[in-house]
ROSE-4610 file (N, C-alpha, C; in Angstrom, 1 decimal, always signed):
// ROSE-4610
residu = [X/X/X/X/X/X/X/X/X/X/X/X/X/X/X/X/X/X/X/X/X/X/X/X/X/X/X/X/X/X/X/X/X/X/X/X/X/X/X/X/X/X/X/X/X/X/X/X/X/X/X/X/X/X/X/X/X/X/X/X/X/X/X/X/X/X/X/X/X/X/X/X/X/X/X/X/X/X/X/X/X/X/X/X/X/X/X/X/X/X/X/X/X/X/X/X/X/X/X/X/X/X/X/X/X/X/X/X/X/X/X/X/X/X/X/X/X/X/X/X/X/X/X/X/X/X/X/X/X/X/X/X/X/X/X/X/X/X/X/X/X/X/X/X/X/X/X/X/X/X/X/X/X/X/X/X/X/X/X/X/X/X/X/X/X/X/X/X/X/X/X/X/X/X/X/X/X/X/X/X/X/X/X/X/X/X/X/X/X/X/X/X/X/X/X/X/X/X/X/X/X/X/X/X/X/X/X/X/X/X/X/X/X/X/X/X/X/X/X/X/X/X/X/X/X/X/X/X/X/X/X/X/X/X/X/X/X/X/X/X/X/X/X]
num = [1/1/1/2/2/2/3/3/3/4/4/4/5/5/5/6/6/6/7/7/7/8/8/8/9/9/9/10/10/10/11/11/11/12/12/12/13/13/13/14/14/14/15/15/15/16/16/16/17/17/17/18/18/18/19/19/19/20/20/20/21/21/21/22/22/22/23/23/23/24/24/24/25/25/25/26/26/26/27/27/27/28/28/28/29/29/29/30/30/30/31/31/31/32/32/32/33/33/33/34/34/34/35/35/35/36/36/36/37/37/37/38/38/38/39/39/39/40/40/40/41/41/41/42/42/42/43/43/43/44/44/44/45/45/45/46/46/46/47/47/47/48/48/48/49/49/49/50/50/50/51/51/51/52/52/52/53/53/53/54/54/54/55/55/55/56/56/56/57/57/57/58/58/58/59/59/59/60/60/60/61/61/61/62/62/62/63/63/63/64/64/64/65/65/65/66/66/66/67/67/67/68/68/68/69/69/69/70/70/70/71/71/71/72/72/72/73/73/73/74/74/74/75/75/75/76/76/76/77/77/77/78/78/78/79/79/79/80/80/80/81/81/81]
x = [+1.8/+1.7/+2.4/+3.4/+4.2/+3.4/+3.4/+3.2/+3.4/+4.4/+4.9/+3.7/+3.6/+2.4/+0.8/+0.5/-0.5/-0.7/+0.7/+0.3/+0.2/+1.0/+1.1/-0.7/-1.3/-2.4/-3.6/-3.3/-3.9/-3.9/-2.5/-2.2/-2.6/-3.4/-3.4/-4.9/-5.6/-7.0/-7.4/-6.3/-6.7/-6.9/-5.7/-5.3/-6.9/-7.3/-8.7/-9.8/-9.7/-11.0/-10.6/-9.8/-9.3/-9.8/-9.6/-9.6/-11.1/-11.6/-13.3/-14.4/-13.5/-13.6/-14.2/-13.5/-13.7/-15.5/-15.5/-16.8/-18.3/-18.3/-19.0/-19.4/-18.7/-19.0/-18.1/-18.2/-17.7/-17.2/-15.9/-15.5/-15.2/-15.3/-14.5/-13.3/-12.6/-11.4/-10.5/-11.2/-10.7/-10.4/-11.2/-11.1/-9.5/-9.6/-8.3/-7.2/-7.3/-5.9/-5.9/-7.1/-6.8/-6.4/-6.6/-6.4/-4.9/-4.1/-2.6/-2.0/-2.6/-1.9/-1.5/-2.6/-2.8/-1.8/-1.7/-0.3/+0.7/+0.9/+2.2/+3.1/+1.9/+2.3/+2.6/+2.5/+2.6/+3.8/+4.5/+5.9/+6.8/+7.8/+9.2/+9.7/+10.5/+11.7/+12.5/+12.7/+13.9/+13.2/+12.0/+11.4/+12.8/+12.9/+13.5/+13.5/+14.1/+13.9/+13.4/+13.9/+12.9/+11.5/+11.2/+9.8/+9.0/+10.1/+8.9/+8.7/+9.7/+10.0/+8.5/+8.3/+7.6/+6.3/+5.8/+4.7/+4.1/+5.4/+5.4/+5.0/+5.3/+5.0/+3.7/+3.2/+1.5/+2.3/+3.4/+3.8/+3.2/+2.0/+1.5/+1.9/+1.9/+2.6/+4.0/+4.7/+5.8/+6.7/+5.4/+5.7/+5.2/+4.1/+3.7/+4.7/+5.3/+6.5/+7.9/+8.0/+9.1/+8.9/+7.6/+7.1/+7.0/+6.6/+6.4/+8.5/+9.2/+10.4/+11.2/+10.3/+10.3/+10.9/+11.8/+12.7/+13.1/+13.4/+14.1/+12.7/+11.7/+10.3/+10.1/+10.6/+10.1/+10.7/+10.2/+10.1/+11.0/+12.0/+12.5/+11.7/+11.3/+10.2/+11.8/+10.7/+11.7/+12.5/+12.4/+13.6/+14.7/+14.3/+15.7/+16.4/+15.1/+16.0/+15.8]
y = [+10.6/+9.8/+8.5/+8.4/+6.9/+5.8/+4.7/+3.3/+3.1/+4.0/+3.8/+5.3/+6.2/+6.8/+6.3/+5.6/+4.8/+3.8/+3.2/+2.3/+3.2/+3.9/+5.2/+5.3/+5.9/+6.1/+4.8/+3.6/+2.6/+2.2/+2.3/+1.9/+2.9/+4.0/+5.0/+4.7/+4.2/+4.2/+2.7/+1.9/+0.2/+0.8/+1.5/+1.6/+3.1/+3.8/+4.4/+3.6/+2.4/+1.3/+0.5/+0.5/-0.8/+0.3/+1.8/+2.5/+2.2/+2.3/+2.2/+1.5/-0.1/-1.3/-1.1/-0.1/-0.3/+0.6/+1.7/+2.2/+1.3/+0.1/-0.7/-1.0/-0.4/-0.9/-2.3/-2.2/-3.7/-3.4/-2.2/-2.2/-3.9/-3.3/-4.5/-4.6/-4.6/-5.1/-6.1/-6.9/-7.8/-7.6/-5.5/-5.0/-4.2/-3.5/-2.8/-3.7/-5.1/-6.1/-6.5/-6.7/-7.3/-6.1/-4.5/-3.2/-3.3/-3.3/-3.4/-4.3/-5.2/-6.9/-6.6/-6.1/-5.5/-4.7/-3.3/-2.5/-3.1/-4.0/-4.4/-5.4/-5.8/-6.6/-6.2/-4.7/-4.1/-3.0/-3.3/-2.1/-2.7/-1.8/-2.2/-3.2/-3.6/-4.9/-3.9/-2.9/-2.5/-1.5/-2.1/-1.7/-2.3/-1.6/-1.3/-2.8/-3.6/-4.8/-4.9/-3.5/-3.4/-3.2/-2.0/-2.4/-3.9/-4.2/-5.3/-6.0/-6.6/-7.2/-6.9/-5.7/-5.1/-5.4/-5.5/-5.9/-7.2/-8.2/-9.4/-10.1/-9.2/-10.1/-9.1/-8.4/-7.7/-6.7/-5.9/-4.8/-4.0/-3.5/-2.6/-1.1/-1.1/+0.2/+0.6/-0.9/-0.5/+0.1/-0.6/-0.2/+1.6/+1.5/+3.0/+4.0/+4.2/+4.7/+4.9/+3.6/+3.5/+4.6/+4.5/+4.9/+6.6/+6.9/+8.2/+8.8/+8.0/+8.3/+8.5/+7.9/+7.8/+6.5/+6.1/+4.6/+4.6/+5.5/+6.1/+5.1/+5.4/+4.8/+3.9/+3.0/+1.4/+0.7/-0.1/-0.8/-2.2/-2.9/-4.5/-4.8/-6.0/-7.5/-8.4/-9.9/-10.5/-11.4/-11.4/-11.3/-10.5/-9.1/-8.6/-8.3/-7.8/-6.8/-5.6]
z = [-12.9/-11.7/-12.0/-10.4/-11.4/-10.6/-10.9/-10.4/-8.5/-8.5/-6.9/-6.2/-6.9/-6.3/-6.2/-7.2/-7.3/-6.2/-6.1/-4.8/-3.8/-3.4/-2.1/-1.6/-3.0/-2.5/-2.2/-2.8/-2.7/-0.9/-0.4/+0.4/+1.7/+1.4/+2.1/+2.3/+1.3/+1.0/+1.7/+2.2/+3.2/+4.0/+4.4/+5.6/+6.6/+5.9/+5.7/+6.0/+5.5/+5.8/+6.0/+6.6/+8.1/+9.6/+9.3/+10.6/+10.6/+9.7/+9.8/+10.8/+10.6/+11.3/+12.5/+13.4/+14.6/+15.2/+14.0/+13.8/+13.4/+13.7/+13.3/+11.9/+11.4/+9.7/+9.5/+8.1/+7.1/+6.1/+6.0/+4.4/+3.6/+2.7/+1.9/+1.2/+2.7/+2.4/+1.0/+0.9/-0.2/-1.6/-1.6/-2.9/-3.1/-1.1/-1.2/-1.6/-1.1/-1.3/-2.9/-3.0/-4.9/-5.9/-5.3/-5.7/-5.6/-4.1/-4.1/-4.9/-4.7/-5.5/-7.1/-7.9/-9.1/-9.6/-8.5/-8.7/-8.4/-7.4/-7.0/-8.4/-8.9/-10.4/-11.2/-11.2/-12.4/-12.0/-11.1/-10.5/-11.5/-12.1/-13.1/-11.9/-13.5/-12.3/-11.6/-11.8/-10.9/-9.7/-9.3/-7.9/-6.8/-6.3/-4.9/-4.1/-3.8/-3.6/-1.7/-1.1/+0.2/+0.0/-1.2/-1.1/-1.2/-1.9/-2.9/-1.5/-1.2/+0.0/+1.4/+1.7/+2.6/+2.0/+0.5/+0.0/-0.1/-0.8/-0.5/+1.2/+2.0/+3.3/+3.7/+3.0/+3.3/+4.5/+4.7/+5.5/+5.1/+4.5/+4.0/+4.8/+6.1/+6.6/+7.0/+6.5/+6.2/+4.7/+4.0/+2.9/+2.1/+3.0/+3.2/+3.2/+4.8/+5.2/+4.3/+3.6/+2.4/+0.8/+0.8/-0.3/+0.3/+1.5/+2.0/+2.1/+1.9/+2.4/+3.7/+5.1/+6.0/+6.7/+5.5/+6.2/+7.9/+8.0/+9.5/+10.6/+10.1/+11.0/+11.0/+10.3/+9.7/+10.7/+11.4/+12.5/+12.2/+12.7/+11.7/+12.2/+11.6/+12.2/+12.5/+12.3/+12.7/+11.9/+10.7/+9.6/+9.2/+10.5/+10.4/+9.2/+8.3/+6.9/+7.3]
């Protein structure tokens, strides 16, 4: 399993208990972000400079999408990369 799967699933596992939220619970969030942060430190230099980019500004489901190979989906913001 590489590094960029690791985050895949990390990022699959926020996005899981963020949906939670609205069920009146209280994940704790602050584990899933310091869990991505962790991996994202630890990607080779030669990560993909859109990912990084999409992690760096917390796109977490854009970054999702990129990692699933689904660039086609990815929505621009408004930086327009």
């Amino acid at each position: 399993m590489t590094k960029e799967d690791d985050l895949l699933k990390a990022l699959l596992a926020f996005e899981a208990a963020v949906s939670t939220i609205s069920k009146n619970t209280n994940p704790d969030l602050m584990m899933h972000f310091n869990h991505i942060d962790k991996l994202v430190s630890e990607l080779p230099k030669n990560t993909d400079r859109e990912l990084l980019h999409y992690l760096h500004k917390k796109s977490y489901e854009k970054a999702r999408l990129f990692l699933e190979g689904r660039n086609d989906e990815i929505q621009k913001g408004s930086c327009l990369r």
